[in-house]
C-alpha positions in Angstrom: 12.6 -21.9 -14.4 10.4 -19.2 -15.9 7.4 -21.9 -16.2 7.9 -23.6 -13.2 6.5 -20.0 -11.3 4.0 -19.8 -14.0 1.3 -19.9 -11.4 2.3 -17.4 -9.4 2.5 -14.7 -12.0 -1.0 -16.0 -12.7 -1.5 -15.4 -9.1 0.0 -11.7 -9.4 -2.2 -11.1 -12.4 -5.3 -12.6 -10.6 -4.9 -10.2 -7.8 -4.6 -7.1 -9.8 -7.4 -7.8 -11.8 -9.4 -8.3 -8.8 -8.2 -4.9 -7.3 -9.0 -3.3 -10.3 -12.8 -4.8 -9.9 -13.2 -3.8 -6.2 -12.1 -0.3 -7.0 -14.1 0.6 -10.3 -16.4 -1.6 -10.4 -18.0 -1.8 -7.0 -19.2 0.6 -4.6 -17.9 0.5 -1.2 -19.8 0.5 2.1 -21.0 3.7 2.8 -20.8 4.1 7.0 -23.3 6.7 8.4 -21.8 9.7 9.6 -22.2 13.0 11.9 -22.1 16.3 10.5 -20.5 18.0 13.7 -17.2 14.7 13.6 -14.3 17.2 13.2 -12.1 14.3 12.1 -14.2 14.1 8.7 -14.5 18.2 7.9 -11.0 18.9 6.7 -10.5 20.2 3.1 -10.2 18.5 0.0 -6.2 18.3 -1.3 -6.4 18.6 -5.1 -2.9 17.8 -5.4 -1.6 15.3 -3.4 2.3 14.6 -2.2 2.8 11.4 -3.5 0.3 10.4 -6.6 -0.5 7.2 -7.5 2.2 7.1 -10.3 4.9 8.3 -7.9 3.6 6.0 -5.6 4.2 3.2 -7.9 7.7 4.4 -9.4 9.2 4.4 -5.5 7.6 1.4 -4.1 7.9 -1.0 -6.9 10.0 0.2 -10.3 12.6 1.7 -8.1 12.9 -1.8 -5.7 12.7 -3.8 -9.3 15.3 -1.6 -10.8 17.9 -1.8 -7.6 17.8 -5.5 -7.3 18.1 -5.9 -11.3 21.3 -3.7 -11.1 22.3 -5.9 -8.2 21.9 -9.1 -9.3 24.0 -8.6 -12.5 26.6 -6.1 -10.8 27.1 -9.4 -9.0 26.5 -11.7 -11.5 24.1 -13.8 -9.7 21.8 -15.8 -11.7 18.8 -15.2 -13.7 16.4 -17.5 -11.3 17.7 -15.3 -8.3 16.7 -12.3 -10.2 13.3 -13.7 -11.5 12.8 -14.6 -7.9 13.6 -10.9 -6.8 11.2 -9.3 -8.9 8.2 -12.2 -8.9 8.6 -11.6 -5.2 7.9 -7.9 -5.1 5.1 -8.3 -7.3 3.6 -11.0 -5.4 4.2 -8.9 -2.4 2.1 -5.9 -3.8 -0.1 -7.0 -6.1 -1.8 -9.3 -2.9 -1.5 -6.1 -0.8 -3.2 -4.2 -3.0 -6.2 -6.5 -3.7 -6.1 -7.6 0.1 -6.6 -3.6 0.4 -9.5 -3.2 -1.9 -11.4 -6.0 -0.4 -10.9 -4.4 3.5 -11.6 -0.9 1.8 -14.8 -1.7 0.2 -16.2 -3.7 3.3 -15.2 -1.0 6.0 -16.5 1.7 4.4 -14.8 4.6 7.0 -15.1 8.1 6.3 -11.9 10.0 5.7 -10.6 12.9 7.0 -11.9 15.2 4.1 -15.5 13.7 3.8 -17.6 16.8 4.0 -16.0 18.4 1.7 -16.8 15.5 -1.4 -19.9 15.3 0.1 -21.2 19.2 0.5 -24.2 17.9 2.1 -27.7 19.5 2.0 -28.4 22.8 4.1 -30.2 22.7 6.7 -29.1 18.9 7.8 -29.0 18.7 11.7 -27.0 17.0 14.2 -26.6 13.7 14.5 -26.0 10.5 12.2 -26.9 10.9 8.7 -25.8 8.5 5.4 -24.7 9.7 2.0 -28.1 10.2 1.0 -27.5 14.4 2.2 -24.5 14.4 0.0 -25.1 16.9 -2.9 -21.5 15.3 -5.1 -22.1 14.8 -8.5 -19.9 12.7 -9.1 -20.4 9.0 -7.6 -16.4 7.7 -7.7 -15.7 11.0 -6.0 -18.1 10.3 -3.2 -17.4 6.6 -3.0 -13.4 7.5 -2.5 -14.7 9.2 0.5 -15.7 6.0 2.1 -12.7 4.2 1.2 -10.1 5.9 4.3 -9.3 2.5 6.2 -6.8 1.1 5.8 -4.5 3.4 3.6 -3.7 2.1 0.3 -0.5 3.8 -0.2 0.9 2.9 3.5 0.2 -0.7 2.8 1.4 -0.3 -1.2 4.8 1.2 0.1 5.5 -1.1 3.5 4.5 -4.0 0.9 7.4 -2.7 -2.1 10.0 -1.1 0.3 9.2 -3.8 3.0 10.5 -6.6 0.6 13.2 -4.7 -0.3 14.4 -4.3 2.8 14.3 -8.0 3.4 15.8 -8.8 0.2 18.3 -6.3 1.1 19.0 -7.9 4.6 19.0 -11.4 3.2 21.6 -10.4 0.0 24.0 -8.7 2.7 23.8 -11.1 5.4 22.8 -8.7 7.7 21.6 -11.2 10.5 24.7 -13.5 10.0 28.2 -12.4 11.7 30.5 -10.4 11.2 27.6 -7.3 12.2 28.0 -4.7 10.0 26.1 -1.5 10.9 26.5 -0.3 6.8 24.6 -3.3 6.1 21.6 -2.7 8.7 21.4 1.0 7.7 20.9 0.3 4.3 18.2 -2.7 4.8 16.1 0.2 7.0 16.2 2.6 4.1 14.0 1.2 2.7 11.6 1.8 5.6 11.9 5.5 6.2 11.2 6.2 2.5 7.6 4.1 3.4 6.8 5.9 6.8 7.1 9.3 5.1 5.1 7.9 2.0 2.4 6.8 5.0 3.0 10.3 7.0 2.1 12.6 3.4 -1.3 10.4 4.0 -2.0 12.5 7.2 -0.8 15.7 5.5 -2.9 15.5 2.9 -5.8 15.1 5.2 -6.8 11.5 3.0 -6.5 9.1 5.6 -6.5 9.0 9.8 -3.5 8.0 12.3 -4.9 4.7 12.5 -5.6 3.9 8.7 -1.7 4.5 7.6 -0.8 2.7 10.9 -2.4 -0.5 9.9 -1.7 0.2 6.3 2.0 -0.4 6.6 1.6 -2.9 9.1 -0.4 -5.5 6.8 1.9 -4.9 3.8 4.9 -5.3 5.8 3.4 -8.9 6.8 2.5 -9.8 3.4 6.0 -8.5 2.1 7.6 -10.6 5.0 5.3 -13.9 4.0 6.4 -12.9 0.4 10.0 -12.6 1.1 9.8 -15.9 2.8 7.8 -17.5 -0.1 10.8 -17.4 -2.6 14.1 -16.9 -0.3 15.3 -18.8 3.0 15.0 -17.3 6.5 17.8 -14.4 7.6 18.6 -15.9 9.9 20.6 -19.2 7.8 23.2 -19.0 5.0 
């Protein structure tokens, strides 16, 4: 069965690849901006509250890892499992890459802009464009221009999201008897990816409205994904 998805993991490698291209290898847009905005002069958090490896251990080793243990707990079979875990990937390797592409063509400021940039003294009010930045360091200053939407809100709706629809789907949550065990555990899921989005804010890296859309497109993509390998909830 393994060769019969070989396309997709092609797919899943495709998309990573491009990600990887959008967001080392190109420059983003950079949008002009006003000295005076108050929602681009907050500081600079050297250490954030979820990294990028954390990021990736909750959203998609610890959903790959759960529906492994699953799967052979239960002694489903090995195409169910395969299907579990190309799923996931699919779900946030095209979330990323679908990401990097809006990223890189928006081009909005984030909350901490200023202070990458340190612009030139003496710059006036008014819109200005990177060119008063005084950053040494190019990927520092390009990050700045990468706020909407947020990567790790869409990254964690997109892992947790199929989770908790392959959660929902392996309990029968939408099929009677209701069970309220079975719809608290398919929501889990979910809370761990709205605080993931909400440490966004916190750290001052992305706005309200860049983690709101954020988890909102990799939710879709993790329901599309979900849907691409497993039947509806709704049906046996």
């Amino acid at each position: 069965f393994f060769q019969s998805y070989l396309f997709d993991w092609c797919t899943v490698i495709g998309a990573i690849v491009f990600f990887l291209l959008l967001e080392h290898g190109l420059h983003p847009y950079h949008r002009q901006f006003a000295i005076d905005d108050r929602s681009i002069q907050f500081p600079y958090a050297k250490h954030e509250r979820v990294p990028v490896w954390l990021l990736f251990s909750i959203s998609y080793l610890m959903p790959a890892i759960i529906m492994t243990l699953y799967c052979t707990t239960m002694k489903l079979s090995r195409k169910t499992l395969h299907m579990s875990v190309l799923g996931s990937s699919c779900s946030t390797a095209l979330t990323i890459f679908a990401t990097a592409l809006i990223k890189n063509g928006v081009g909005r400021p984030r909350p901490d802009l200023l202070d990458r940039c340190r612009p030139q003294a003496g710059v006036g009010p008014g819109l200005v464009t990177s060119a008063v930045c005084t950053a040494t360091s190019a990927h520092f200053l390009d990050e700045g221009f990468r706020s909407f939407p947020s990567g790790h809100a869409s990254y964690a709706f997109a892992g947790l999201g199929f989770l908790s629809f392959w959660i929902a789907g392996q309990t029968g949550l939408f099929l009677s008897p209701p069970r309220s065990w079975k719809s608290f555990l398919a929501l889990t899921p979910l809370l761990g990816a709205c605080l993931i989005a909400i440490s966004r804010t916190q750290d001052y890296r992305h706005h309200w409205q860049d983690v709101t859309v954020g988890g909102i497109m990799g939710l879709v993509i993790a329901f599309f994904a979900y849907h691409q390998y497993f039947p509806s909830l709704g049906t046996k």
